[in-house]
N, C-alpha and C positions, 0 to 999 in steps of 0.2 A: 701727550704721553698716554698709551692703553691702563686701560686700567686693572688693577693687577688681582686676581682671581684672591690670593690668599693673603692672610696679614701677616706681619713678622713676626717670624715667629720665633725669635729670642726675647724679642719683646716680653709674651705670651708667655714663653715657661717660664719668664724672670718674676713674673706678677703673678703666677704660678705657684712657681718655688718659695715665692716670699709668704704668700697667703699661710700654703701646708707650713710651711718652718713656724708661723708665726703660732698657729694652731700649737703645735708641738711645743714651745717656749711657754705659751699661757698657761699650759695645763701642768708644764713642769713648774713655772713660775706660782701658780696658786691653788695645787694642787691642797699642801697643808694649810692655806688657808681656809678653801673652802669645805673642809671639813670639818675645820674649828667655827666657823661660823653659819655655814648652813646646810651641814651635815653631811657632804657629799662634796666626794673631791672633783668630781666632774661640775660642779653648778657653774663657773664661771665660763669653764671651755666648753659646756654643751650650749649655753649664750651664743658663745661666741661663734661658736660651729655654724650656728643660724643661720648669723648675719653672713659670714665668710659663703656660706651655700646661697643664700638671697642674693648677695652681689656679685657670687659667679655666675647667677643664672642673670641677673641685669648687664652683666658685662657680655655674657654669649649673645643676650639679645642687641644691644644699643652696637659691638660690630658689626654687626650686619644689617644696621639702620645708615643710609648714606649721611654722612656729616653733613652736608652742604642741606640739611633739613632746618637744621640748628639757625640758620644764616637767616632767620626771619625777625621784624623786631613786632608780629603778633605771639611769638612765643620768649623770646628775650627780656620784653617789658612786662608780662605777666610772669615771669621767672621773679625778677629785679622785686614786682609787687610782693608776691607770696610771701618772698625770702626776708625782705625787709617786716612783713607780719607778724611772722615765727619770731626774727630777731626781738620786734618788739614784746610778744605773747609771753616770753622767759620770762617778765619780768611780775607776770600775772600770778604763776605757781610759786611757792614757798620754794626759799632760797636752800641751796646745800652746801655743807662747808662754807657759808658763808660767800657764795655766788649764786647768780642766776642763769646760768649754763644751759638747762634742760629744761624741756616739755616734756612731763610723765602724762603714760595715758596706756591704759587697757596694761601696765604692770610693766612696761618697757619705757625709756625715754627717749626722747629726739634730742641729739644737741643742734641748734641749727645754724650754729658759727662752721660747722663742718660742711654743711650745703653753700653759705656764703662765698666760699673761697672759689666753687668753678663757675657758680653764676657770675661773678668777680669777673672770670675768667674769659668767661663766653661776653657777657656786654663788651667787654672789652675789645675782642676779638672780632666783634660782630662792626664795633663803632670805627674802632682803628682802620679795619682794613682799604676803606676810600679816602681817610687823610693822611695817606704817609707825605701829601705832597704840603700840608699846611698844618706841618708840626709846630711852626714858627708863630703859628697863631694862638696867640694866649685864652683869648674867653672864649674863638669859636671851637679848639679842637682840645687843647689843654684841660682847662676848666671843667667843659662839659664831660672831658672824656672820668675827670678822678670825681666827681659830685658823687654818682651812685656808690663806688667802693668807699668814698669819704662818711658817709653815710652809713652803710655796713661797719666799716674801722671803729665810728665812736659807738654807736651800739654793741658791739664788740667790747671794749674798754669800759663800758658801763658795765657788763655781767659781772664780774671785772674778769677778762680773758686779755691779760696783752700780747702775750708768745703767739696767739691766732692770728689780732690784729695787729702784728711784725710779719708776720707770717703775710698775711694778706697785701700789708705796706709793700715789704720788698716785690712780691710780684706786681703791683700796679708799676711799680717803676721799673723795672725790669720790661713789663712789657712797652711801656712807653720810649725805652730807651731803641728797644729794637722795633718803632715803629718811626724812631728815627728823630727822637727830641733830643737836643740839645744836652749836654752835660752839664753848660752852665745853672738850666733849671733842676735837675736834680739835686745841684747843690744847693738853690733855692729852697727846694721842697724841705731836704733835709735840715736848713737852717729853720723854716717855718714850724717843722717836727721836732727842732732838739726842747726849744722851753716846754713843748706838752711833757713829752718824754721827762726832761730833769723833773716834771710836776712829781708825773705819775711814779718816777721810782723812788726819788728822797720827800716827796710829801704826802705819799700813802703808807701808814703806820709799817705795814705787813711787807711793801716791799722795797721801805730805808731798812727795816729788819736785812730784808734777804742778799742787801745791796754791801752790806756791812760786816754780815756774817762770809758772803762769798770771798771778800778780801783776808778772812782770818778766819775758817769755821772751827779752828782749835777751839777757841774766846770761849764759845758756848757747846761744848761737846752735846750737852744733852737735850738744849733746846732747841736755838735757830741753827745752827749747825749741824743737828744731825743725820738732816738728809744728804745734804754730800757728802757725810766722813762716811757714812753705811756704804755709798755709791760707790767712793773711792776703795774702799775696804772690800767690798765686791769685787772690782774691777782689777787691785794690785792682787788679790790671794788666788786670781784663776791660771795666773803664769801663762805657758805655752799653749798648754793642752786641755786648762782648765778641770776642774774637778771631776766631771762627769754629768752626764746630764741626769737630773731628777737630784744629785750631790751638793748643790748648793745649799751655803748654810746660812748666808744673810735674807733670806725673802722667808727665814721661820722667826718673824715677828722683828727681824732688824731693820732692814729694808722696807722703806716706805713706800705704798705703791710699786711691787715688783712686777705684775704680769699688764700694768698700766704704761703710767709715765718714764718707769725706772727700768723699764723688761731690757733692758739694752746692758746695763749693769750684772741682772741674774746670767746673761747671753754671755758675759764677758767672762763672770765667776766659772759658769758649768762649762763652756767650752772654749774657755781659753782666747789667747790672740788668734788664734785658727780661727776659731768662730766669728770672734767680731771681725778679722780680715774679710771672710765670708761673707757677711751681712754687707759690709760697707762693697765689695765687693758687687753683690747684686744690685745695689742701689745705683753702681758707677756705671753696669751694663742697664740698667732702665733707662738713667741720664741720657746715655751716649745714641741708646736707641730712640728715645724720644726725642733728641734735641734735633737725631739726623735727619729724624720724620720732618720736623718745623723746618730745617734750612733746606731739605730736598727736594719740599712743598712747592710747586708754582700758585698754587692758590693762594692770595694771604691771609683768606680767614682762615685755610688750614693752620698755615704756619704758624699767625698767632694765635689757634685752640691749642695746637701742639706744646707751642714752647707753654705758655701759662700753664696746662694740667701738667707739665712736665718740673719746670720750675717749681708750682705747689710744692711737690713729691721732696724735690730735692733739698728744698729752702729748711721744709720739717723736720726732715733726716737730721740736714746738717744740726736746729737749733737743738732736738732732742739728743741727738748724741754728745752733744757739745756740754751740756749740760750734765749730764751724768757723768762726763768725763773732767768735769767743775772748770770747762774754759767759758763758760757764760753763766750767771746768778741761774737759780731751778727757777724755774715758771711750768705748767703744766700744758705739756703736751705730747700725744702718742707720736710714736713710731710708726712711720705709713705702713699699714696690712700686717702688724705684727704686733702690736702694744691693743690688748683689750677694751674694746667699744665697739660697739652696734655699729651707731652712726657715720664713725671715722670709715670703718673698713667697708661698708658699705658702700660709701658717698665714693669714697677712692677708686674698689675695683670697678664701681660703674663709669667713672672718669676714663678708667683705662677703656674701658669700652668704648666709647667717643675714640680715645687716641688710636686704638686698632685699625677703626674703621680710617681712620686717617693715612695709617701706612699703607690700606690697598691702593692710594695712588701713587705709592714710591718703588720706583724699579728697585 
């Protein structure tokens, strides 16, 4: 198949359009806050402006890096080392909110469960792609292939991050499924995962709280409840057309993390079912563009660099919206290229750069 001069470019203005929207939502979303706390309503979205311009300049660059560079295990294994470093490094610096999430340094922090997810993605990708024929193999293709992401996942869960390391879970399996394993072992896996899981949610104080309160957050309106009733209360008073944008009245000190975890809620409030149609909307043409990249691929470390950065994207979507909309407990996590963080949005638009580069081999 020749290879194709330019990338897709619906692709391109959908991680585009999501970047600038998301820009636009931050600063509506914490405009009055951050002038109530650091004097200037720009302080969060001129952050954020940063990183969005760093990762568009790492995304213009990494298309036009051919993929099949990636396809090495001199750069994969030292990827795998770093990542798992940083993972561990969290746990050196003084805790926030009571996690270990972030490396501060020179007045910025690194979260490095955000870099995890495409090195995840890429060993994966790099390992799979010569045994789709000995899926059947339990320790030589199996085993080997989830050790390093098993690894990432509990360091992960120590910060304590679980929505990351779900995040991460479901893409290993995902990609493993379409590298051709069996069903019966993912139900495996998931029976292996439900006793951690029941650990982690009814034997960790904070999240039998959240597990408890999601089944009834009326119970405690003003404590454990009151992130999703703000959410919800956000989300029912933007009607059609939503209030207007910069109009939103829950992100002036209701709303918990508005231009963060919850910007999906302020998005709901100021511009109505329109807007969240919109959003959801862009995320379906990223999905549809990227997935067609992975199945159009004759290469298969293409297909599975594609489908995993792509899957990432969508898994997140799904849990962060899901959650503001109270069909799954709150856990903390952005909105791909829209929910405020350095790191997230960074790591992300530079992924899509990898993925670009991938659709120049798709007619």
């Amino acid at each position: 198949m020749a290879k194709r001069v330019g990338v897709d470019k619906w692709l391109f203005g959908t991680v585009l359009l999501l970047s600038l929207f998301g820009l636009v939502m931050v600063f509506s979303a914490s405009a009055v806050m951050a002038q109530a706390t650091a004097g200037s309503p720009y302080a969060f979205v001129g952050k954020q402006a940063v990183f969005v311009g760093l990762g568009l300049v790492a995304l213009f660059i990494l298309m036009r890096v051919d993929y099949k560079k990636y396809n090495n295990p001199k750069l994969v294994f030292p990827l795998l080392g770093v990542t798992g470093l940083l993972l561990m490094l969290v746990f050196v610096w003084g805790g926030m909110n009571g996690a270990h999430r972030w490396i501060r340094l020179a007045g910025t922090t690194l979260e490095p469960s955000e870099i995890a997810k495409p090195v995840i993605v890429l060993f994966l990708a790099w390992f799979l792609q010569t045994r789709m024929h000995a899926m059947d193999d339990i320790k030589g293709t199996i085993l080997r292939a989830v050790l390093p992401p098993l690894v990432f996942i509990g360091l992960i869960l120590k910060e304590p991050d679980l929505g990351t390391a779900l995040v991460c879970a479901a893409v290993v399996m995902a990609m493993l499924y379409l590298a051709g394993m069996e069903m019966k072992w993912l139900f495996v896996a998931v029976a292996c995962a439900a006793p951690v899981l029941y650990y982690m949610l009814f034997h960790v104080a904070f999240r039998r709280a959240r597990m408890f309160v999601f089944l009834n957050p009326e119970a405690d309106p003003k404590g454990a409840g009151f992130h999703i009733l703000q959410s919800l209360i956000a989300v029912s008073t933007g009607g059609i057309r939503g209030l207007g944008l910069m109009e939103g009245r829950q992100k002036l000190f209701y709303l918990p993390e508005p231009h963060t975890d919850f910007i999906f809620a302020n998005i709901c409030e100021e511009l109505g079912l329109i807007g969240a149609i919109f959003v959801v909307g862009l995320f379906c043409v990223l999905g549809y563009r990227g997935l067609r990249a992975a199945f159009l691929s004759t290469d298969p470390f293409a297909r599975f660099l594609a489908f995993g950065l792509t899957t990432t994207i969508l898994v997140q979507a799904f849990f962060n919206m899901s959650v503001v909309i109270a069909l799954l407990p709150t856990k903390g996590l952005p909105l791909p290229f829209i929910s405020s963080g350095g790191t997230s949005v960074f790591v992300m638009l530079a992924s899509m750069g990898v993925l670009l580069n991938v659709t120049r081999e798709i007619d």
